[in-house]
The first five atom37 places (N, CA, C, CB, O) and aatype in JSON, in Angstrom:
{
  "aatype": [20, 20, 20, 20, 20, 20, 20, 20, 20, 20, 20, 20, 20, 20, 20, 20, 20, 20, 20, 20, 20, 20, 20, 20, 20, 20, 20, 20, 20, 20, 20, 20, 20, 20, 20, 20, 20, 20, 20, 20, 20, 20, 20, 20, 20, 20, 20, 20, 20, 20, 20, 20, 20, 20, 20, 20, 20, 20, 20, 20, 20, 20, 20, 20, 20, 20, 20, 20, 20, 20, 20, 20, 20, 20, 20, 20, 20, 20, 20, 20, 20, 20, 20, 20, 20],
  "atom_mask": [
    [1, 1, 1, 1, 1],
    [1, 1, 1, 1, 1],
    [1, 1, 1, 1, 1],
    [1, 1, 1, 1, 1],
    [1, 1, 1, 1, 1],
    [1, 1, 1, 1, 1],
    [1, 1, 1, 1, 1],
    [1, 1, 1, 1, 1],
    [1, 1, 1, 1, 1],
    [1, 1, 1, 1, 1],
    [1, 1, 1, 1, 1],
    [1, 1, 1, 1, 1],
    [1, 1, 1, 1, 1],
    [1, 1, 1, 1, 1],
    [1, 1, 1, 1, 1],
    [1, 1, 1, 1, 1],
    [1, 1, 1, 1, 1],
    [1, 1, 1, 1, 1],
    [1, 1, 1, 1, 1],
    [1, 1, 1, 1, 1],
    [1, 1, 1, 1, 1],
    [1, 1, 1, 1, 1],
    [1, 1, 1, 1, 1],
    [1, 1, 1, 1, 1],
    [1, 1, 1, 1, 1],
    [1, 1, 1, 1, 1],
    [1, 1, 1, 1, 1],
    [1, 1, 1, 1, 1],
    [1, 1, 1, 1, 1],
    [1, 1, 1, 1, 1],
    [1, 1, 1, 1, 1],
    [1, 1, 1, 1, 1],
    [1, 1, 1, 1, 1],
    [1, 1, 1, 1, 1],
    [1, 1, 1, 1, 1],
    [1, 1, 1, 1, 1],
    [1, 1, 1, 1, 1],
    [1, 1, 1, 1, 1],
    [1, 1, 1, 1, 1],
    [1, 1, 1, 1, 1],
    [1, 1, 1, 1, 1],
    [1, 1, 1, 1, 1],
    [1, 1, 1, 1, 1],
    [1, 1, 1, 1, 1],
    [1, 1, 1, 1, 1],
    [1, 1, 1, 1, 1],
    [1, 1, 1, 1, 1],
    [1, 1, 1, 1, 1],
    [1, 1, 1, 1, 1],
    [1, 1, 1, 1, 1],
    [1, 1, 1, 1, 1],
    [1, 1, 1, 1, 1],
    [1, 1, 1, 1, 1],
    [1, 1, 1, 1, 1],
    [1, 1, 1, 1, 1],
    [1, 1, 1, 1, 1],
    [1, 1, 1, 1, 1],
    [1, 1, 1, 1, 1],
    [1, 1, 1, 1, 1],
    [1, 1, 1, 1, 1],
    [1, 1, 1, 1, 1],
    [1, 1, 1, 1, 1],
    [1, 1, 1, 1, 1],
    [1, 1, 1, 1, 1],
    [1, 1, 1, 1, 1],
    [1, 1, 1, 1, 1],
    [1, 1, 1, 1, 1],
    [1, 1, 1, 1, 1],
    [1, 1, 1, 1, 1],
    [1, 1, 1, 1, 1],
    [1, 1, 1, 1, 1],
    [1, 1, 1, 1, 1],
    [1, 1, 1, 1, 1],
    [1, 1, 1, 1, 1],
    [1, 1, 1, 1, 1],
    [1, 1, 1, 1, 1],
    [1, 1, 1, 1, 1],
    [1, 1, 1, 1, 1],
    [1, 1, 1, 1, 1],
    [1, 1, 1, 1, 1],
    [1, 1, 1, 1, 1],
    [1, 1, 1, 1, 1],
    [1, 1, 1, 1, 1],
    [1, 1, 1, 1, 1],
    [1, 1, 1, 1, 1]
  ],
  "atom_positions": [
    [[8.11, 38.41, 38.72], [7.14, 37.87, 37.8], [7.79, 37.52, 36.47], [6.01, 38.87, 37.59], [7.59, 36.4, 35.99]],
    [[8.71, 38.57, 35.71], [9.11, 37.9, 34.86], [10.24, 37.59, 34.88], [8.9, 38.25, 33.99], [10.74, 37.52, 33.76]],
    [[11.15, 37.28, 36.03], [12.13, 35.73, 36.34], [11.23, 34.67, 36.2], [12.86, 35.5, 38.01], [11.47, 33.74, 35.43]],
    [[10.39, 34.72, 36.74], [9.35, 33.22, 36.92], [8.88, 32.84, 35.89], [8.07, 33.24, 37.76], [8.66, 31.63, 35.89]],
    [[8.54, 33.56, 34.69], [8.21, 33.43, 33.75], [9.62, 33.0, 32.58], [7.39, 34.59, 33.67], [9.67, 31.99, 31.89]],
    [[10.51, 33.91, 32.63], [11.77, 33.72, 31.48], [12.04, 31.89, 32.51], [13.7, 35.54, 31.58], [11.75, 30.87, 31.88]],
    [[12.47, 31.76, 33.76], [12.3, 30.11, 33.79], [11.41, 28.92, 33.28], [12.17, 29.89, 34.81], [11.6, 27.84, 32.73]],
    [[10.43, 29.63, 33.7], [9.2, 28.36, 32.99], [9.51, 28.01, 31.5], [7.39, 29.02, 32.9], [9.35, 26.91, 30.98]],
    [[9.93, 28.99, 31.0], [10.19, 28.85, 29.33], [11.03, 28.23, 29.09], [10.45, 29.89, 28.53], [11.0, 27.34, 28.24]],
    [[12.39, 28.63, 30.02], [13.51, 28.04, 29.79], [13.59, 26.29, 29.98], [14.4, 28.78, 30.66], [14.24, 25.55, 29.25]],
    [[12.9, 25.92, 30.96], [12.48, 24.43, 31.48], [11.54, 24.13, 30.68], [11.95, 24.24, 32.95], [11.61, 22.91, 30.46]],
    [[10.57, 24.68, 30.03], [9.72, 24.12, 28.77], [10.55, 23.52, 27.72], [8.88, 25.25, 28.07], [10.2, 22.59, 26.99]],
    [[11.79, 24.21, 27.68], [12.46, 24.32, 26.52], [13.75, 23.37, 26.53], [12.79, 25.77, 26.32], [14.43, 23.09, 25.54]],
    [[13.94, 22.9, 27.93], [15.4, 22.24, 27.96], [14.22, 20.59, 27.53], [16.68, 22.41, 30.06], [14.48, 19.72, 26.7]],
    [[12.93, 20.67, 28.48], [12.04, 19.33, 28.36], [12.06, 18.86, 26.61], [10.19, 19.72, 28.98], [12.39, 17.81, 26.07]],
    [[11.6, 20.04, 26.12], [11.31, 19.92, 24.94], [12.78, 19.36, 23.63], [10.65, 21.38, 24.79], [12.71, 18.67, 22.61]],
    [[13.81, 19.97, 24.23], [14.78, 19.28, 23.52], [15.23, 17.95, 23.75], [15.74, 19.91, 23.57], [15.59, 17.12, 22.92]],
    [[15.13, 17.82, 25.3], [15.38, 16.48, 25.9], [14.25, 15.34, 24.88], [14.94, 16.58, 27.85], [14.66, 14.31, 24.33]],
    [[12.95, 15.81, 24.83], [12.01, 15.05, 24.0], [12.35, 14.86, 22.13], [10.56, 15.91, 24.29], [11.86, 13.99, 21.42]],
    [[13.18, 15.8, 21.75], [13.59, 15.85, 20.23], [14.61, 14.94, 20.47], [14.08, 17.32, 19.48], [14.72, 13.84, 19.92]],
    [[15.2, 15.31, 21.13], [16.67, 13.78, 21.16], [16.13, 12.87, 21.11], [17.74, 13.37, 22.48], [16.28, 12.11, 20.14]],
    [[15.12, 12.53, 22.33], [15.01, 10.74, 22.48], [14.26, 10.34, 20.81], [13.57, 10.1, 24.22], [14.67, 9.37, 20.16]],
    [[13.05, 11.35, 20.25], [12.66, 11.23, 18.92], [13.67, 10.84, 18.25], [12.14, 12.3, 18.38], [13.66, 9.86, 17.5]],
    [[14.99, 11.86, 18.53], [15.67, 11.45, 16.87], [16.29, 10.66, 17.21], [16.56, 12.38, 15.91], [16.63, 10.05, 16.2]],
    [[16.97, 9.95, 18.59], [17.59, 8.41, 18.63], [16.49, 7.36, 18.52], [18.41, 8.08, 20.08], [16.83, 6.23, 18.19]],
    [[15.3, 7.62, 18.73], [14.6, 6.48, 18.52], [14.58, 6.51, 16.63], [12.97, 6.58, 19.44], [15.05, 5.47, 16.17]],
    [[14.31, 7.11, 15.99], [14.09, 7.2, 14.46], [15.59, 6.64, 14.18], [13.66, 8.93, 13.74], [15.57, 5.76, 13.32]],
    [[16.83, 6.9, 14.68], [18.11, 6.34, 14.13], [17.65, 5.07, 14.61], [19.65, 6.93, 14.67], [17.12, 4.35, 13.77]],
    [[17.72, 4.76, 15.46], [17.36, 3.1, 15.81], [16.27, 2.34, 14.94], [16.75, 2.98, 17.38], [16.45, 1.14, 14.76]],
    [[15.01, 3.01, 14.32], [14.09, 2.14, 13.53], [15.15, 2.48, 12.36], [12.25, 2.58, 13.35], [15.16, 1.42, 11.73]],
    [[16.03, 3.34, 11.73], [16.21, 3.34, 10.72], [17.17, 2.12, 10.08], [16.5, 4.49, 10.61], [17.34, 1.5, 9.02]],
    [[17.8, 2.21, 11.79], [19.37, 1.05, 11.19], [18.32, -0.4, 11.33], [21.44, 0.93, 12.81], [18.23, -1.08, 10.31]],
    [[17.81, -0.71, 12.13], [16.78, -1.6, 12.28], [16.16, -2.57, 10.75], [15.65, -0.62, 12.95], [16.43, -3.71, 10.35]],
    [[15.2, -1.4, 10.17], [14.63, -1.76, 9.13], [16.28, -1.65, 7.51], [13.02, -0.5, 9.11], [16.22, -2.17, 6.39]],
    [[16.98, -1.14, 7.88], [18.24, -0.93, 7.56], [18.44, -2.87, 7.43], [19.24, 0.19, 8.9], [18.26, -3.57, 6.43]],
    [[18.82, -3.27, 8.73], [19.43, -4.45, 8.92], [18.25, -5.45, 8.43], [19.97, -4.64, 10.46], [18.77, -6.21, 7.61]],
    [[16.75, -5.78, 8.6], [16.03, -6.29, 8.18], [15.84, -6.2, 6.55], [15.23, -6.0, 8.91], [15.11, -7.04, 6.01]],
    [[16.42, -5.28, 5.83], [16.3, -5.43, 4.46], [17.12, -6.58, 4.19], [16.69, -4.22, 3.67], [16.83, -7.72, 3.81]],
    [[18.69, -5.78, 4.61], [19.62, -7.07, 4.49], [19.68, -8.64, 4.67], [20.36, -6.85, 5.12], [20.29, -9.59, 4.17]],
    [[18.85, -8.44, 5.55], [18.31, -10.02, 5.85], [17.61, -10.85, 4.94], [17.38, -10.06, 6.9], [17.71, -11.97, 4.45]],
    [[16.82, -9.77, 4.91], [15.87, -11.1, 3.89], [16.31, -11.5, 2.6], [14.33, -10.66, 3.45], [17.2, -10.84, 2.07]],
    [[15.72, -12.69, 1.91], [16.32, -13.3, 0.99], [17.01, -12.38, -0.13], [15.41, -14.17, 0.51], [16.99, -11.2, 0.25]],
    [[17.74, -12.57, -1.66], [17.47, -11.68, -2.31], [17.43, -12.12, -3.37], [18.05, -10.79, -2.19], [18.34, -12.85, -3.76]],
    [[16.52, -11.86, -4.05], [15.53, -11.75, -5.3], [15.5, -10.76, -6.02], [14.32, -11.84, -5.05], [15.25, -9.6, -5.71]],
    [[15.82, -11.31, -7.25], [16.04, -10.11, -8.58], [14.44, -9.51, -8.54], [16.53, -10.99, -10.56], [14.17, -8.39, -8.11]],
    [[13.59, -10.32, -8.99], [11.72, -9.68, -8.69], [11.49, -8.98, -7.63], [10.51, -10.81, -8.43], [10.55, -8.19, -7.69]],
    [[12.31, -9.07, -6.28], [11.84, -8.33, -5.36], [11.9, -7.04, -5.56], [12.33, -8.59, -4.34], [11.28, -6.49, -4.65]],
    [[12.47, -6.03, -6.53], [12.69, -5.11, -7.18], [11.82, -4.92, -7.55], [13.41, -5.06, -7.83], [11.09, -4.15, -6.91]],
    [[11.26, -5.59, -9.01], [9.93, -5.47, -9.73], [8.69, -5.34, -9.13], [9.74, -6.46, -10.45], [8.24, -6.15, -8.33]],
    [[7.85, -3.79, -9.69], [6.64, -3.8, -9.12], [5.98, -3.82, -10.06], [6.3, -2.91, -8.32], [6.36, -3.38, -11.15]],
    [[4.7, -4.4, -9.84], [3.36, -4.17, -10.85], [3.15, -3.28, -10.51], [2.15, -4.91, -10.94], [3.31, -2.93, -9.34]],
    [[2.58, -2.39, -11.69], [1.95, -1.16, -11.69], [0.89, -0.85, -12.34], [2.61, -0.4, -11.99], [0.39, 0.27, -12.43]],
    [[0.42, -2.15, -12.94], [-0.95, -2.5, -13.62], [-2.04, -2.27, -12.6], [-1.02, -4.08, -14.14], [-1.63, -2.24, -11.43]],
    [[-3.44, -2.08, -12.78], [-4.49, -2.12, -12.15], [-5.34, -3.33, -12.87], [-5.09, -0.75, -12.12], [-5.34, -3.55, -14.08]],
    [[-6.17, -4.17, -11.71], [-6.78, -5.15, -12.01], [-8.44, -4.74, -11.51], [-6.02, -6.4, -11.37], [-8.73, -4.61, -10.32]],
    [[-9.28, -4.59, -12.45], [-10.32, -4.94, -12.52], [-11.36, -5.82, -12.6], [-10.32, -4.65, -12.84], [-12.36, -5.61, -13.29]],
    [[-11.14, -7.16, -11.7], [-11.62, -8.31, -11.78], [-13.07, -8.56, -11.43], [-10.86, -9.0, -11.13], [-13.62, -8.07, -10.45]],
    [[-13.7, -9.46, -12.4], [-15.26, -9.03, -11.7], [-15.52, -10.03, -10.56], [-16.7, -9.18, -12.9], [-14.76, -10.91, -10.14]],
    [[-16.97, -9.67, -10.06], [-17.11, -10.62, -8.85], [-17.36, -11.93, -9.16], [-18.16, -10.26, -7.97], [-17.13, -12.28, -10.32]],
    [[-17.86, -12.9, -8.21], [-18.0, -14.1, -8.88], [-19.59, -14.37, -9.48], [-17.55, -15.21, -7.84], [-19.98, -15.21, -10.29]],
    [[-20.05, -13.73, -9.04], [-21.56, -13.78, -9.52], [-21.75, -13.37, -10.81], [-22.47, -12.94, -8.73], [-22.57, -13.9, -11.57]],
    [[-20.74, -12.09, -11.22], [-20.77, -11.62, -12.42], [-20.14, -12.15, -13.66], [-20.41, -10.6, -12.26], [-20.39, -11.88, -14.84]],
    [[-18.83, -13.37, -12.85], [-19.12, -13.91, -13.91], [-19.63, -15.08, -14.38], [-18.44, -13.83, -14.29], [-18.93, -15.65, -15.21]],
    [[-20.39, -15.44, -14.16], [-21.43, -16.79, -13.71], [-22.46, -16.13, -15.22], [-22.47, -16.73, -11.45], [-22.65, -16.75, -16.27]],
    [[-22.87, -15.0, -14.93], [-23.63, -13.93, -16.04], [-23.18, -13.95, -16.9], [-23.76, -12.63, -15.94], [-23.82, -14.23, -17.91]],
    [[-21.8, -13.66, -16.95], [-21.11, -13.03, -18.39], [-20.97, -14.23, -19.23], [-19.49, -12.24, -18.22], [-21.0, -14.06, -20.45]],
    [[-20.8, -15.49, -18.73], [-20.27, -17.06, -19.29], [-21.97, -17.35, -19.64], [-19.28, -18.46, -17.79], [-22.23, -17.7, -20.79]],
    [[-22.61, -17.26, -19.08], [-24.17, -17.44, -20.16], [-24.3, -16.51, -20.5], [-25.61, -17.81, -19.73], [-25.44, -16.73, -20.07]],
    [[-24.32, -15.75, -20.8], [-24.78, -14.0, -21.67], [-23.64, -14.72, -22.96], [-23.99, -11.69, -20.5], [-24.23, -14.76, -24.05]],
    [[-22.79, -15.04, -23.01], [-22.1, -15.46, -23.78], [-22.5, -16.48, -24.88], [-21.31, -15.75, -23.12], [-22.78, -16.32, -26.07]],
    [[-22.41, -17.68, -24.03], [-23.24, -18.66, -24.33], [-24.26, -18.66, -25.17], [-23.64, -18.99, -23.46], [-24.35, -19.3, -26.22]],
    [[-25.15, -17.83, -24.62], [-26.27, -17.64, -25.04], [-26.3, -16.62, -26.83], [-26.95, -16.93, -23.65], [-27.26, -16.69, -27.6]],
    [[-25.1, -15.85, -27.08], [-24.74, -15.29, -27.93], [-24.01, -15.99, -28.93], [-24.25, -14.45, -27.49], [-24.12, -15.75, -30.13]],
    [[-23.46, -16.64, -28.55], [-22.72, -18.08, -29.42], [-23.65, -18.76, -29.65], [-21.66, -19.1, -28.72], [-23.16, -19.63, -30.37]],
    [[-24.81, -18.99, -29.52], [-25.98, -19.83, -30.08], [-27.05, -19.13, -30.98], [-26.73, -20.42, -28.9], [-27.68, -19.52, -31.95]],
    [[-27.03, -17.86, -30.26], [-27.92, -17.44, -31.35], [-27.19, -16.89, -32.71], [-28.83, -16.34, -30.77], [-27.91, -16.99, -33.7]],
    [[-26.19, -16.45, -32.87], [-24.96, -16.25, -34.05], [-25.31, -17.62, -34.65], [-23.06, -16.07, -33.45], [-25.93, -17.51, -35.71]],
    [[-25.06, -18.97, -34.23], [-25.07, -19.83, -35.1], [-26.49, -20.01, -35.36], [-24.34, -20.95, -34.74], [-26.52, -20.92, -36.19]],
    [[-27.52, -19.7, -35.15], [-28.39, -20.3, -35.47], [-28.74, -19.2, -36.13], [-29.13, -20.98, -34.63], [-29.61, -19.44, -36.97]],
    [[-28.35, -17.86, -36.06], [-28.65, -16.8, -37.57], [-28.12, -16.93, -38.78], [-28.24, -15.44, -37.46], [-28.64, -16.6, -39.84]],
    [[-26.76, -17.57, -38.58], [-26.15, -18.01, -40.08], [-26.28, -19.48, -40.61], [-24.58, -17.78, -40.08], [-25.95, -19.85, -41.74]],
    [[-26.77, -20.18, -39.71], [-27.69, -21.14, -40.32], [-28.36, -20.84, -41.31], [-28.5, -21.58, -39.6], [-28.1, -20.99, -42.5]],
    [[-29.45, -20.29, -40.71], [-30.68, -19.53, -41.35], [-30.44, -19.1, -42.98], [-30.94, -18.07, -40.42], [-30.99, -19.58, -43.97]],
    [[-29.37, -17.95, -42.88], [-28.89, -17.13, -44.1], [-28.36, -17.99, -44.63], [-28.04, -15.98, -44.0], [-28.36, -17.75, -45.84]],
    [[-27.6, -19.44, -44.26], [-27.44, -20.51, -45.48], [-28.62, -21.15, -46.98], [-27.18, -21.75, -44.56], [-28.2, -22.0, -47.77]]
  ]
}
């Protein structure tokens, strides 16, 4: 019973390394891979440069609003200092 058992483990265990190898030759292979695809592509001083700004852009509806809400504030300003003339 426990020959049969210290084997099972042992064959769990040879599977299981056999499965870490092929992992870590497959990961050397994406590495040189994406390795060789850097090299490839063009090269560009900006390709370096990242934005790291965040953009908060409004939707388009909103600003359809904001350009008359505006508008509409630029007219009444002039027509208050009219007035106070």
């Amino acid at each position: 019973m426990a020959e049969a058992f210290l084997e099972e483990q042992l064959k769990r265990m040879r599977e299981m390394s056999e499965q870490m190898s092929r992992v870590r030759n497959k990961a050397a292979e994406l590495s040189y891979e994406m390795a060789r695809d850097r090299e490839l592509q063009p090269k560009d001083p900006l390709n370096e440069v990242r934005d790291l700004r965040t953009y908060h852009s409004p939707r388009p509806e909103q600003r359809k609003e904001r350009s008359d809400d505006h508008a509409g504030r630029a007219r009444r300003s002039t027509r208050r200092s009219s007035r106070r003339r």
